[in-house]
gemmi code that builds the backbone of each chain (N, CA, C; Angstrom):
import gemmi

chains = {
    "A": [
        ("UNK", (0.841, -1.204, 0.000), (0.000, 0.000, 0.000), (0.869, 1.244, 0.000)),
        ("UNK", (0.217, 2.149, -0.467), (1.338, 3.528, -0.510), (0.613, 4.196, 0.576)),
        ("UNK", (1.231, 5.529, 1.304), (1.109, 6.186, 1.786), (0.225, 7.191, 1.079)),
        ("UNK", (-0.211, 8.265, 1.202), (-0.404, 9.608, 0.393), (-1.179, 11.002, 1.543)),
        ("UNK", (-0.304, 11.741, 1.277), (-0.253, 13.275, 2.458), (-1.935, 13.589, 2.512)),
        ("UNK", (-2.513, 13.777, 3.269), (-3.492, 14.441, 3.651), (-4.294, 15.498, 4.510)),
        ("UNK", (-4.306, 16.254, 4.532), (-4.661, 17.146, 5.715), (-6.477, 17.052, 5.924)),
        ("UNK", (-6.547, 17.321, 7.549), (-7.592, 16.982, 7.766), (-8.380, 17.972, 8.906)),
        ("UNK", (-9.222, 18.193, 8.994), (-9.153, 19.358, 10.030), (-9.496, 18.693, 11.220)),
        ("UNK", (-9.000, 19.578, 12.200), (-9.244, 19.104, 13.645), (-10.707, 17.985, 14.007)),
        ("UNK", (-11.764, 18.988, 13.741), (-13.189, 18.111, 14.268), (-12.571, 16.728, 13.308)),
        ("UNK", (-12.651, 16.856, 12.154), (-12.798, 15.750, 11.236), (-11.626, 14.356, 11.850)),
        ("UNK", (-10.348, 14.990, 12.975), (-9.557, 14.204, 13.313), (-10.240, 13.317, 14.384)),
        ("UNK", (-11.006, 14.550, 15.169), (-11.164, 14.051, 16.535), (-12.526, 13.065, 16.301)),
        ("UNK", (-13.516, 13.128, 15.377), (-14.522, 12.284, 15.000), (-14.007, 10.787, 14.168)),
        ("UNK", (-12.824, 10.834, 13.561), (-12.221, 9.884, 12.949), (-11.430, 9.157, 14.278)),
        ("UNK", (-10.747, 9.387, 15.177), (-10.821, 8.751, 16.316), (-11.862, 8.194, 17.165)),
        ("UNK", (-12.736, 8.806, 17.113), (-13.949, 8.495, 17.905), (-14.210, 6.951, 17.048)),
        ("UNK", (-14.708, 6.989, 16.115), (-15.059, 5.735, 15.345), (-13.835, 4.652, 15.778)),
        ("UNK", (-12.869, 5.067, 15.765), (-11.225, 4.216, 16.255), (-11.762, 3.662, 17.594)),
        ("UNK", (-11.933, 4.608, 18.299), (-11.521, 4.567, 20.000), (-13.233, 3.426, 20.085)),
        ("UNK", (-14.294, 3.546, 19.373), (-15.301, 3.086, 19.304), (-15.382, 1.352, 18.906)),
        ("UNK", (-13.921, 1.670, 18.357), (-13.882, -0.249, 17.730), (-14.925, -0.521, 16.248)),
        ("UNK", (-15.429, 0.821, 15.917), (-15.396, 0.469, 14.195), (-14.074, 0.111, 12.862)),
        ("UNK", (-13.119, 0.810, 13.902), (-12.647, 0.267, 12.698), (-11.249, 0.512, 13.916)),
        ("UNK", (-10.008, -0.168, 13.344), (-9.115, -0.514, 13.953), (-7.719, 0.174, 14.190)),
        ("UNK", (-7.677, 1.140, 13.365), (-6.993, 2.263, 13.253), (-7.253, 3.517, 12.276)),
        ("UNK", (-6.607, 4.384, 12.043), (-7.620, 5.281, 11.341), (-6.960, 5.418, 9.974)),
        ("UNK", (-6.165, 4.520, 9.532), (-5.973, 4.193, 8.278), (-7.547, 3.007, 7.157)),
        ("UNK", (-7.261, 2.586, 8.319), (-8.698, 1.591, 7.992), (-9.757, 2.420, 7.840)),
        ("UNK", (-9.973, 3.641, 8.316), (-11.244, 4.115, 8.353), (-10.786, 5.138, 7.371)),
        ("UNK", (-10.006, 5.387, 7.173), (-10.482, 6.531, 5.866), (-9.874, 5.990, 4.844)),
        ("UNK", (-9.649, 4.490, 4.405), (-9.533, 3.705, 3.087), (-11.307, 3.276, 2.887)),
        ("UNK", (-11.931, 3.021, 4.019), (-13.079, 2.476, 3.904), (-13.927, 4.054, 3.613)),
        ("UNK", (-13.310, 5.222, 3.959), (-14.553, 6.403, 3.635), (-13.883, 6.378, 2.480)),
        ("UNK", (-12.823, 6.217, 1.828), (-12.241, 6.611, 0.516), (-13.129, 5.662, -0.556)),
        ("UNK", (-12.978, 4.149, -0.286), (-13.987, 3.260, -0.925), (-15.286, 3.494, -1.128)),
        ("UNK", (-15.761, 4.437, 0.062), (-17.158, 4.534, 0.008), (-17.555, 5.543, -1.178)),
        ("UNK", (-16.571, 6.613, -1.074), (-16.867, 7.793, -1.966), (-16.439, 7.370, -3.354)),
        ("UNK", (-15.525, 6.544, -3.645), (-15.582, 5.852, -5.170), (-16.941, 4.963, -5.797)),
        ("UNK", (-17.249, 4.220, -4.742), (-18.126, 3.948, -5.018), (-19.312, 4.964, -5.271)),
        ("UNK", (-19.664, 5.484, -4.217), (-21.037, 6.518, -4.353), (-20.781, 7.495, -5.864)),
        ("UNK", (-19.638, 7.875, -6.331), (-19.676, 8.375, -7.378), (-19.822, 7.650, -8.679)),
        ("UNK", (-19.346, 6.371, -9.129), (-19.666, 5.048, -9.521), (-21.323, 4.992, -9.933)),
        ("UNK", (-21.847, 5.163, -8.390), (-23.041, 5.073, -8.885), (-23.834, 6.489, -9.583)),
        ("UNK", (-23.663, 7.469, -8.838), (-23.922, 8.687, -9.518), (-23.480, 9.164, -10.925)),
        ("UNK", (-22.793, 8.603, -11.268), (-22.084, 8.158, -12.744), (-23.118, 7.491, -13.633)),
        ("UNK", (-23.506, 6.311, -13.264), (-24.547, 5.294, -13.713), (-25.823, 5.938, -13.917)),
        ("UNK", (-25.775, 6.739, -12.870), (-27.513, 7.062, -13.065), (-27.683, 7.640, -13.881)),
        ("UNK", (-26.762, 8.826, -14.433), (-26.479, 9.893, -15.169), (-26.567, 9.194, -16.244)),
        ("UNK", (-25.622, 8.076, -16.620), (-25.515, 7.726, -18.066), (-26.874, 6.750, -18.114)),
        ("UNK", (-27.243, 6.340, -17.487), (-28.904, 5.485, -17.389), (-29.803, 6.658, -18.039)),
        ("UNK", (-30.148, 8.244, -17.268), (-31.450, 8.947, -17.544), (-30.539, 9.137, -18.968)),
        ("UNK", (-29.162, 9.689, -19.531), (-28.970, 9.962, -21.058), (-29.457, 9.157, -21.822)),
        ("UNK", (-29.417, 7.920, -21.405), (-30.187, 6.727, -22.119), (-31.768, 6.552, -22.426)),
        ("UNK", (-32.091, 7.028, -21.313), (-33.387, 6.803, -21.435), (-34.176, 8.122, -22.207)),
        ("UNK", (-33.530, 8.951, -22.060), (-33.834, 10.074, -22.740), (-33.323, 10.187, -24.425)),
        ("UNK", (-32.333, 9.284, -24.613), (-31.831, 9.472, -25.871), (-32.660, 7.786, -26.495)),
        ("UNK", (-32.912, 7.463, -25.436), (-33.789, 5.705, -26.090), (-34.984, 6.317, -26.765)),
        ("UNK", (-35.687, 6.562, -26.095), (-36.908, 7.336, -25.775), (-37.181, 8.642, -26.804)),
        ("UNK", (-36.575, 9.924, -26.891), (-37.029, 11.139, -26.955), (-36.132, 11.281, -28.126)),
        ("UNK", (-34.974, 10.490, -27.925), (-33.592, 11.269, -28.863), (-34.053, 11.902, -30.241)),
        ("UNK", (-33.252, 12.559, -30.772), (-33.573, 13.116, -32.363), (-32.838, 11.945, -33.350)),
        ("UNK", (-31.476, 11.703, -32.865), (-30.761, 10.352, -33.706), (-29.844, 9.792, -32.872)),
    ],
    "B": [
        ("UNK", (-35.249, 4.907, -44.270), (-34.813, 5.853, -43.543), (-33.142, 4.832, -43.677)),
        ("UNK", (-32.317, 6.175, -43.551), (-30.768, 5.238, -43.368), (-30.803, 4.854, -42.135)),
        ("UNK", (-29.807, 3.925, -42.010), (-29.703, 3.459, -40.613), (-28.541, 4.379, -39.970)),
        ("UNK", (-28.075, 4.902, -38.756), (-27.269, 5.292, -38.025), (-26.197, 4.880, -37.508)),
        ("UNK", (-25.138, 5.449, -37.968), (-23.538, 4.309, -37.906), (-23.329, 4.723, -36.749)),
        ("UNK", (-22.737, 3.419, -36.253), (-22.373, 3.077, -34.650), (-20.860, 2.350, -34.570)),
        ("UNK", (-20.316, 3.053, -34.065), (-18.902, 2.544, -33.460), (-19.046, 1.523, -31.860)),
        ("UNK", (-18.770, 0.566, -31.805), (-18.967, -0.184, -30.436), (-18.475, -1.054, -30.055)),
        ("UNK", (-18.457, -0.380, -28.561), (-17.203, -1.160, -27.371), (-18.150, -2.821, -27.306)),
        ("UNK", (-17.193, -3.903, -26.766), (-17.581, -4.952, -26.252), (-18.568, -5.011, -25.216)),
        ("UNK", (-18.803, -4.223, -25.060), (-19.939, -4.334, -23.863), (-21.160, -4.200, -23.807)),
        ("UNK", (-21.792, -3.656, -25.139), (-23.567, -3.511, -25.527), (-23.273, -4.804, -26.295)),
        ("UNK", (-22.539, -5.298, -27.044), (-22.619, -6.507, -27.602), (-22.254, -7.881, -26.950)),
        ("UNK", (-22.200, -7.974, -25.933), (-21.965, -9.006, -24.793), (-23.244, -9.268, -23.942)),
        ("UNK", (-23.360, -7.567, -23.558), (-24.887, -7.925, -22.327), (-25.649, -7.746, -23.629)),
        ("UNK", (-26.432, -7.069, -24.721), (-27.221, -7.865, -25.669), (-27.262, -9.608, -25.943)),
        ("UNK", (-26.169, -10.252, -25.858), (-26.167, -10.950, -26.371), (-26.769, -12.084, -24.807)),
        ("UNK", (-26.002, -11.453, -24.042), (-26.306, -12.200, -22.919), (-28.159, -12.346, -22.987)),
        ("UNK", (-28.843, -11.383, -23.018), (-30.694, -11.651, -22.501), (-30.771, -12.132, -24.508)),
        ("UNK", (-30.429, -12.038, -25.225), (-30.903, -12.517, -26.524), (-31.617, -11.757, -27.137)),
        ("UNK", (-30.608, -10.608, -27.138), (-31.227, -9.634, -28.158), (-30.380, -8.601, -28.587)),
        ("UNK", (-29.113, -9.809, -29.326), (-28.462, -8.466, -30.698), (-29.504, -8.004, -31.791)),
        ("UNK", (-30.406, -8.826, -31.443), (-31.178, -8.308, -33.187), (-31.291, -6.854, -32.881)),
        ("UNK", (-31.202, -6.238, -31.382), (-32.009, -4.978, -31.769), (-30.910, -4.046, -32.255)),
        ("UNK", (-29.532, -4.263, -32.718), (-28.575, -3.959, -32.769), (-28.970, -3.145, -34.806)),
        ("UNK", (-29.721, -3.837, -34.982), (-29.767, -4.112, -36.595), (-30.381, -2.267, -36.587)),
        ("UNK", (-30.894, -1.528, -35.791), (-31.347, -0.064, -35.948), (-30.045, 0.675, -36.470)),
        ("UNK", (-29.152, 0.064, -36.239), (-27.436, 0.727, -36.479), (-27.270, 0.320, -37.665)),
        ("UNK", (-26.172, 0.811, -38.243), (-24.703, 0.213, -38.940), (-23.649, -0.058, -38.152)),
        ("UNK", (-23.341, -0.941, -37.297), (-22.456, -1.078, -36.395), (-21.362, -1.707, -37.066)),
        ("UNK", (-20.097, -0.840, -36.643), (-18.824, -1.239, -36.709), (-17.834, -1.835, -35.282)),
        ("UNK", (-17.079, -2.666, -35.761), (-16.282, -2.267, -34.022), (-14.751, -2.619, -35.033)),
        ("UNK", (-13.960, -2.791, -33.827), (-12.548, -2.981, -33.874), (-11.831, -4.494, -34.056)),
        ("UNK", (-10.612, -4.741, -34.614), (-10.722, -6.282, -34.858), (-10.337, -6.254, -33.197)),
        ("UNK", (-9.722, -5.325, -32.273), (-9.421, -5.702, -30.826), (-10.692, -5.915, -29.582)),
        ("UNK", (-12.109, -5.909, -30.166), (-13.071, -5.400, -29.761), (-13.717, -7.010, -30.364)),
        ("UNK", (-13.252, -7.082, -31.833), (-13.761, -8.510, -32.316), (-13.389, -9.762, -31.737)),
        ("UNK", (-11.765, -9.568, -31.261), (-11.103, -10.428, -30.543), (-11.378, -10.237, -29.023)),
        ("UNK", (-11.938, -9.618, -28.325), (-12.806, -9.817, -27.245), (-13.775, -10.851, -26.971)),
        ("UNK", (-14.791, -10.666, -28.325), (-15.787, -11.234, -28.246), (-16.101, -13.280, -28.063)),
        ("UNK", (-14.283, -13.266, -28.082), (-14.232, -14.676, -28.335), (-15.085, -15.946, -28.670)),
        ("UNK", (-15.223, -15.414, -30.088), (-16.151, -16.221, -31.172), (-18.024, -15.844, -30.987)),
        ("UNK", (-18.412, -14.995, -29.841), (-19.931, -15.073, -30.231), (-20.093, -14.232, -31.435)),
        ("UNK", (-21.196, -14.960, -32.226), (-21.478, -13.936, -33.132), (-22.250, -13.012, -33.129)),
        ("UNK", (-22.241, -11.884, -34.044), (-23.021, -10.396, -33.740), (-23.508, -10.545, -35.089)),
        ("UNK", (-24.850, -10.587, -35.611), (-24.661, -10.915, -37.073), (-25.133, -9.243, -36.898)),
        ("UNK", (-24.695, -8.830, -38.629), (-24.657, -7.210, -39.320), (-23.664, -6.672, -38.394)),
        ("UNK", (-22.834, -7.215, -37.611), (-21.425, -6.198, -37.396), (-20.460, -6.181, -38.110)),
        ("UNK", (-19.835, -5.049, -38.438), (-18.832, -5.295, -39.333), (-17.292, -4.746, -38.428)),
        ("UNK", (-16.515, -5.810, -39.124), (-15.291, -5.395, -38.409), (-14.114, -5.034, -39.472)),
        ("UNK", (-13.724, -3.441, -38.502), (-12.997, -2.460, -39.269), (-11.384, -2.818, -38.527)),
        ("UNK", (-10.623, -2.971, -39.099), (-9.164, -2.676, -38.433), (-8.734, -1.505, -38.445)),
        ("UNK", (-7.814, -1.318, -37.356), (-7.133, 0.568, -36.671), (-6.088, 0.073, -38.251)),
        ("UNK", (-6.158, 1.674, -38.134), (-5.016, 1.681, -39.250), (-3.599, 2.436, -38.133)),
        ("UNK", (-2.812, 2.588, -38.754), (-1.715, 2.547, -37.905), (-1.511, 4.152, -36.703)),
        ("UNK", (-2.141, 4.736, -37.749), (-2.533, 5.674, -37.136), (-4.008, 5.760, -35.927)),
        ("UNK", (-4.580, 5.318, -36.035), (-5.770, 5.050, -35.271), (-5.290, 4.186, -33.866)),
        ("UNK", (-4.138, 2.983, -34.262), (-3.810, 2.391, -32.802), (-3.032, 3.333, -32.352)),
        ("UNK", (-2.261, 3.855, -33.013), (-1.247, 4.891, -32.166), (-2.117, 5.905, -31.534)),
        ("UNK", (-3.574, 6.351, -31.536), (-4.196, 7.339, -31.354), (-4.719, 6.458, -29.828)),
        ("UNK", (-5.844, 5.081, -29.906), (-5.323, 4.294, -28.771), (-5.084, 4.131, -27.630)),
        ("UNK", (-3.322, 4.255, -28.035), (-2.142, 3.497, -27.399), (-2.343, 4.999, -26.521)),
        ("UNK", (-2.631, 6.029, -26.693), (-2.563, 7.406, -26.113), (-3.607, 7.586, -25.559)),
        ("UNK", (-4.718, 6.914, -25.694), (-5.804, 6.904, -24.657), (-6.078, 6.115, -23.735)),
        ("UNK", (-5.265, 5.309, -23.981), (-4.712, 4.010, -22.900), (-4.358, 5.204, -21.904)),
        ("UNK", (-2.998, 5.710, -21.977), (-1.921, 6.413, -21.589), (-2.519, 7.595, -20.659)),
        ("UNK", (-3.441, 7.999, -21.663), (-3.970, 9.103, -20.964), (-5.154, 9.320, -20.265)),
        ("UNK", (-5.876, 8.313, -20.756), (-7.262, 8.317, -19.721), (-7.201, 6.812, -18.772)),
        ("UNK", (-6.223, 6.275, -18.821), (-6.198, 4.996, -18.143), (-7.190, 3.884, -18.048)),
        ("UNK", (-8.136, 4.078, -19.420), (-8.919, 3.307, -19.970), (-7.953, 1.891, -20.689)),
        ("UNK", (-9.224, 0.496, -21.042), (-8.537, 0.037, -21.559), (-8.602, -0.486, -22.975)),
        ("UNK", (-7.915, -0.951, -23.207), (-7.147, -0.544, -25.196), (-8.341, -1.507, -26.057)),
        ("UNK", (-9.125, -2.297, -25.543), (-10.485, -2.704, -26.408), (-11.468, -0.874, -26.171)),
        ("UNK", (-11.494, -0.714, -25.316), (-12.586, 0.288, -25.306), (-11.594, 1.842, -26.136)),
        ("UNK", (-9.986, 2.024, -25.844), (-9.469, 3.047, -26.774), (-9.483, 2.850, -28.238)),
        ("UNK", (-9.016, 1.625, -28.180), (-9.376, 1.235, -30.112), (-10.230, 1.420, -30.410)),
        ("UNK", (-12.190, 1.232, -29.615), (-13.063, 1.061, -30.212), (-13.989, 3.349, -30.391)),
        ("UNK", (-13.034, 3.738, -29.605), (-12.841, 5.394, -29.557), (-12.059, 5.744, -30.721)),
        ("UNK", (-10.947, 5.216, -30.773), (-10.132, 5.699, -31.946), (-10.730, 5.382, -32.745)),
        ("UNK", (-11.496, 4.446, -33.278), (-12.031, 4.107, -34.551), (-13.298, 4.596, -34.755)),
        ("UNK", (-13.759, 5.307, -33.956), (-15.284, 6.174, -34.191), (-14.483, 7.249, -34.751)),
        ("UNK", (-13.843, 7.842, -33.997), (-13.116, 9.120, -34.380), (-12.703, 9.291, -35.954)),
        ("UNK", (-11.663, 7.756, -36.124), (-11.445, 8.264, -37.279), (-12.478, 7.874, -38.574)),
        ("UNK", (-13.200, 7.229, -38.004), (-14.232, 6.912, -39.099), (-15.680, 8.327, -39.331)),
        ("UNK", (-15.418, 9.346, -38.485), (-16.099, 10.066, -38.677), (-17.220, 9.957, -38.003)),
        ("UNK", (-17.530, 8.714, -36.563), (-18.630, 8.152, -36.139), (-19.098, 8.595, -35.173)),
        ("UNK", (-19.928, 9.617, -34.767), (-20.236, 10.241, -33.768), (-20.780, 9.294, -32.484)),
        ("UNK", (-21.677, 8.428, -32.979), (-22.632, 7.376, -31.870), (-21.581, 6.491, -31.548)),
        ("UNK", (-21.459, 6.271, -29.877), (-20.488, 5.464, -30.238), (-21.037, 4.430, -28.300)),
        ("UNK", (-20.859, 3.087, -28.886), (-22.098, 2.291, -27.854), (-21.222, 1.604, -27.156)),
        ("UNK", (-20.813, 2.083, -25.579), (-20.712, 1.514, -24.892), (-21.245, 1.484, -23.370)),
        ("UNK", (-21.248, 0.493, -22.504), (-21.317, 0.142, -20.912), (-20.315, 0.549, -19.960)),
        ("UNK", (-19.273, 1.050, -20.475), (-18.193, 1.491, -19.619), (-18.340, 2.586, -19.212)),
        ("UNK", (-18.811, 2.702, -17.798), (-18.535, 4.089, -17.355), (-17.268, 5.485, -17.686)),
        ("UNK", (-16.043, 4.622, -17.556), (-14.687, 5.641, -17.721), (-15.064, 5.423, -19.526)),
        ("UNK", (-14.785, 5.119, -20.286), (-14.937, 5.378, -21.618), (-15.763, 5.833, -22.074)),
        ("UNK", (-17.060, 5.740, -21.318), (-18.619, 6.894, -21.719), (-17.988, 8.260, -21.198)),
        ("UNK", (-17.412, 8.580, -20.173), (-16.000, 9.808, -20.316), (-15.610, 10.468, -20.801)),
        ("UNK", (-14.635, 9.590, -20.960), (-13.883, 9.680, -22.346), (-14.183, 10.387, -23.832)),
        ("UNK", (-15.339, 9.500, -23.881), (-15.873, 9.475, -25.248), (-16.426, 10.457, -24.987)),
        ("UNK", (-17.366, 11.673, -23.991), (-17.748, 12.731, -23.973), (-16.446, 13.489, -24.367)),
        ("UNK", (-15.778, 13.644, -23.380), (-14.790, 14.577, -23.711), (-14.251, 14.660, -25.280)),
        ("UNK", (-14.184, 13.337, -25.768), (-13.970, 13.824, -27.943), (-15.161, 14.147, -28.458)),
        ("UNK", (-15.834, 14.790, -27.323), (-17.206, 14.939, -28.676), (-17.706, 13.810, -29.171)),
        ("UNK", (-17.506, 12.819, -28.961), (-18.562, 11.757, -29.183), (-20.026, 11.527, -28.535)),
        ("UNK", (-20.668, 10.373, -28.815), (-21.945, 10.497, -28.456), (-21.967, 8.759, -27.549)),
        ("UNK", (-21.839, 9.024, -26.658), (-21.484, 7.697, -25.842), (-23.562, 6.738, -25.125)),
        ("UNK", (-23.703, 5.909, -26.000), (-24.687, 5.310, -25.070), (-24.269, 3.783, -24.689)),
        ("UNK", (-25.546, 3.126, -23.882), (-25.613, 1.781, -23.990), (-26.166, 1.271, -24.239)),
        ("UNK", (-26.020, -0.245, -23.608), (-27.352, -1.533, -23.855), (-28.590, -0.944, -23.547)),
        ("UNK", (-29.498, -0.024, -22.592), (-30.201, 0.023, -21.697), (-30.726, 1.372, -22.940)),
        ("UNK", (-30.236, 2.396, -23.322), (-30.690, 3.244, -24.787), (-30.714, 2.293, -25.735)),
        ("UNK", (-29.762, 1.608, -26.206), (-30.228, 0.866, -27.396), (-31.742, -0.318, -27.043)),
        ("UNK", (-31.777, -0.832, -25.914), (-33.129, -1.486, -26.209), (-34.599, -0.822, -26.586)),
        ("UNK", (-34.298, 0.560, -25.383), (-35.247, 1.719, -25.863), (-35.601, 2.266, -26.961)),
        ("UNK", (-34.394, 2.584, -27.643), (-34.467, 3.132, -29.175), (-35.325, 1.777, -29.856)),
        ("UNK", (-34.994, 0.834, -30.040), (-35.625, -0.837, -30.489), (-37.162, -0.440, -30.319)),
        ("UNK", (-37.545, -0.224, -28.813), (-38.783, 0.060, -28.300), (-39.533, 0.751, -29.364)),
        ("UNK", (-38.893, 2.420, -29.272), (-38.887, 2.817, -30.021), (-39.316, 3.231, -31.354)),
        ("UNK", (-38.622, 2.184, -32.086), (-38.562, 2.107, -33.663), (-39.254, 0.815, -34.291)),
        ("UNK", (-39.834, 0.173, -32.860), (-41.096, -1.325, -33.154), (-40.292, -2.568, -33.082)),
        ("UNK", (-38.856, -2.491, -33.225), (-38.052, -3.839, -33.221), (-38.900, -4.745, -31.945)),
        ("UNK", (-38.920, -3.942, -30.569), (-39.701, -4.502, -29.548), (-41.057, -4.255, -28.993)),
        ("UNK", (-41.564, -4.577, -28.050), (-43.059, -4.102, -28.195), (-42.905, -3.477, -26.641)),
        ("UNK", (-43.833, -3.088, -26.046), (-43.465, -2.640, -24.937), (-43.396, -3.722, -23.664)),
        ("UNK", (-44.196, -4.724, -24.105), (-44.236, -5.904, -22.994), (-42.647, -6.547, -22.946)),
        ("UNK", (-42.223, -6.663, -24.710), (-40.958, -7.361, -24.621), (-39.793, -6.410, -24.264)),
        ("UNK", (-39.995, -5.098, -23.908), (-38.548, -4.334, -23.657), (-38.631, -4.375, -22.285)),
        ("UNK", (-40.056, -3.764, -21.846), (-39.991, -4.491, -20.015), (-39.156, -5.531, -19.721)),
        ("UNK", (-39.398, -6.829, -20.453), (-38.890, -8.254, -19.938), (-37.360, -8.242, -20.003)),
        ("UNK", (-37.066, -7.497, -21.409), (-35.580, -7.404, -21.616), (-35.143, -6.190, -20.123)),
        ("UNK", (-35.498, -5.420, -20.569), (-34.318, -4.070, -19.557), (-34.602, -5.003, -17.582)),
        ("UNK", (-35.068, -5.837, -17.480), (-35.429, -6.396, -15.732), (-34.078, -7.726, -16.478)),
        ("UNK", (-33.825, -8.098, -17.797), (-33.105, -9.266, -18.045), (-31.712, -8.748, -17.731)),
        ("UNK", (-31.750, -7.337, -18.583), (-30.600, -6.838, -17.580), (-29.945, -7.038, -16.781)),
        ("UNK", (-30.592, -6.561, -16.041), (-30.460, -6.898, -14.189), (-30.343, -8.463, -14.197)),
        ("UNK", (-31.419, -9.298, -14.293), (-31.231, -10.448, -13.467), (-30.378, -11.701, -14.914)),
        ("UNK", (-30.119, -11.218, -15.692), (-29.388, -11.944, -16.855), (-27.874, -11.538, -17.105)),
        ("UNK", (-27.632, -10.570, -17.158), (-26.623, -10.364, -18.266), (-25.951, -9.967, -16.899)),
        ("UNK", (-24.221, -9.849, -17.256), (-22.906, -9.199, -16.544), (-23.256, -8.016, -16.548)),
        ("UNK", (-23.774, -6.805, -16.658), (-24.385, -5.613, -16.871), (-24.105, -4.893, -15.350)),
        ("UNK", (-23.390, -4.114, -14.952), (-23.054, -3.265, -13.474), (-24.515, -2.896, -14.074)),
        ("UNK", (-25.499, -2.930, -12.805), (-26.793, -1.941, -12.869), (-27.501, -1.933, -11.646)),
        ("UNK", (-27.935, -1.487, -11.037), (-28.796, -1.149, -10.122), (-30.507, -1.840, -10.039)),
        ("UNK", (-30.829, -2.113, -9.130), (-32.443, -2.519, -8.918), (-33.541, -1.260, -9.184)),
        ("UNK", (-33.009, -0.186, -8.155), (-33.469, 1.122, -8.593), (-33.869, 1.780, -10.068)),
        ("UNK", (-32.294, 1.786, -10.882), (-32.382, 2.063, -11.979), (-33.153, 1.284, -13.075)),
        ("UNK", (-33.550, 0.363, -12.738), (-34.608, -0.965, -13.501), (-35.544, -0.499, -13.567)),
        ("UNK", (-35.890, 0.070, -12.471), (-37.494, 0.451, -11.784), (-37.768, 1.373, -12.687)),
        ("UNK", (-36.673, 2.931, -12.631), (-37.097, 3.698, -13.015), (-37.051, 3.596, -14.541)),
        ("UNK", (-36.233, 2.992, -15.123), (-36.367, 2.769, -16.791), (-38.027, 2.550, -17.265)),
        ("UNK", (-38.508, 1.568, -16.583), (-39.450, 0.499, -16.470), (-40.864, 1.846, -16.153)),
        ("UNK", (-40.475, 2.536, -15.547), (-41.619, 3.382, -15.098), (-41.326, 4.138, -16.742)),
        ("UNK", (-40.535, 4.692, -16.944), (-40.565, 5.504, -17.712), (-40.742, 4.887, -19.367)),
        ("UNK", (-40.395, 3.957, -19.610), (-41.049, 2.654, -20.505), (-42.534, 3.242, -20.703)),
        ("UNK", (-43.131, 2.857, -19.183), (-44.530, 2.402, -18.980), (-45.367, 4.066, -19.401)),
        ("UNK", (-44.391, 4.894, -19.348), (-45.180, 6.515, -19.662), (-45.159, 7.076, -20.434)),
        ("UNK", (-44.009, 6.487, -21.979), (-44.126, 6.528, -23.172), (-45.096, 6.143, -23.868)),
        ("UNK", (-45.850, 7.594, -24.464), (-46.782, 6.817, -25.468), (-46.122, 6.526, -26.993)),
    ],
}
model = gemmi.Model(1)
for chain_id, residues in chains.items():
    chain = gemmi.Chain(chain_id)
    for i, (resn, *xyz) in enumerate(residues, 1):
        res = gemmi.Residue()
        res.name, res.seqid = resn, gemmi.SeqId(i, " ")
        for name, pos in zip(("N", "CA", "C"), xyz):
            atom = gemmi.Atom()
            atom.name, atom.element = name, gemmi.Element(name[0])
            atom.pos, atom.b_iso = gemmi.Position(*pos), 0.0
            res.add_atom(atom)
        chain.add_residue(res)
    model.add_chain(chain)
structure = gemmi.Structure()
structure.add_model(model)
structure.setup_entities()
């Protein structure tokens, strides 16, 4: 795995511990690979939907 | 009416083929790539025709490999819309529907092409329902339950 620099602001540190200190996740590398995964994904899908309604609009309505 | 030339990635011609329905493919002139043909490992697409990159076209590619970190069935099958002058260009790949915006192309998929079919009478409305849910529960197709629904609603509100 690589490293890569991040800055983070205070609340956002002390709430990313909390989840740690909480036993969701096991250190706070783990937890912000898993928020990093999450946000690839969620855009993934917001991606899809987008090219789904062009579809349906160009299935549907298109001119050619 | 002419038919509408189509440049296309492996991937409307795979999940078509998967629920059993390249025929609706025949609304096109579809071309693809012989690297796109050699994907397909032997299913057939009948009325596709396969164009080879000319040397210039893979080298064009080999640079969209490079540069959009796409991969080289879906850049060949970009380069060869491009240079063929092919605006429509049919694929399932999210990063290459991208892509293919950014050249000014016209990027759809399986899920528009059954519609257009709908459409243009190839299907009826009972049989594009059955197909776009085959989608989902048939074919390799990344898609959503949600997005089924709403196709399906919006199917159902086309007159």
């Amino acid at each position: 795995m690589e490293s890569i620099p991040a800055k983070l602001t205070p609340k956002l540190i002390t709430e990313l511990d909390e989840l740690v200190k909480e036993g969701w996740y096991s250190n706070r590398s783990e937890a912000i690979r898993d928020a990093v995964r999450e946000l690839v994904e969620r855009k993934k899908l917001e991606l899809l939907e987008e090219a789904i309604e062009e579809d349906i609009r160009w299935g549907l309505y298109g001119k050619d | 009416m002419a038919r509408i030339k189509a440049v296309s990635n492996f991937g409307p011609l795979i999940h078509l083929h998967e629920i059993d329905c390249v025929e609706t493919l025949k609304i096109f002139d579809v071309i693809i790539s012989s690297k796109v043909k050699s994907e397909l490992r032997g299913i057939e697409v009948p009325g596709v025709k396969i164009q080879p990159l000319t040397e210039k076209g893979k080298n064009r590619a080999a640079m969209l490999v490079r540069k959009y970190g796409i991969e080289l069935g879906e850049a060949s099958a970009i380069a060869l819309a491009e240079h063929s002058g092919i605006k429509l260009f049919l694929t399932d790949d999210l990063d290459a529907r991208l892509v293919a915006k950014r050249l000014n192309l016209e990027p759809h998929g399986s899920m528009g092409i059954l519609l257009r079919a709908f459409r243009e009478g190839i299907l009826t409305k009972k049989e594009v329902v059955k197909k776009v849910e085959e989608l989902e529960t048939k074919s390799s197709l990344f898609i959503t339950h949600d997005l089924i629904k709403k196709t399906i609603k919006e199917i159902e509100r086309y007159k």
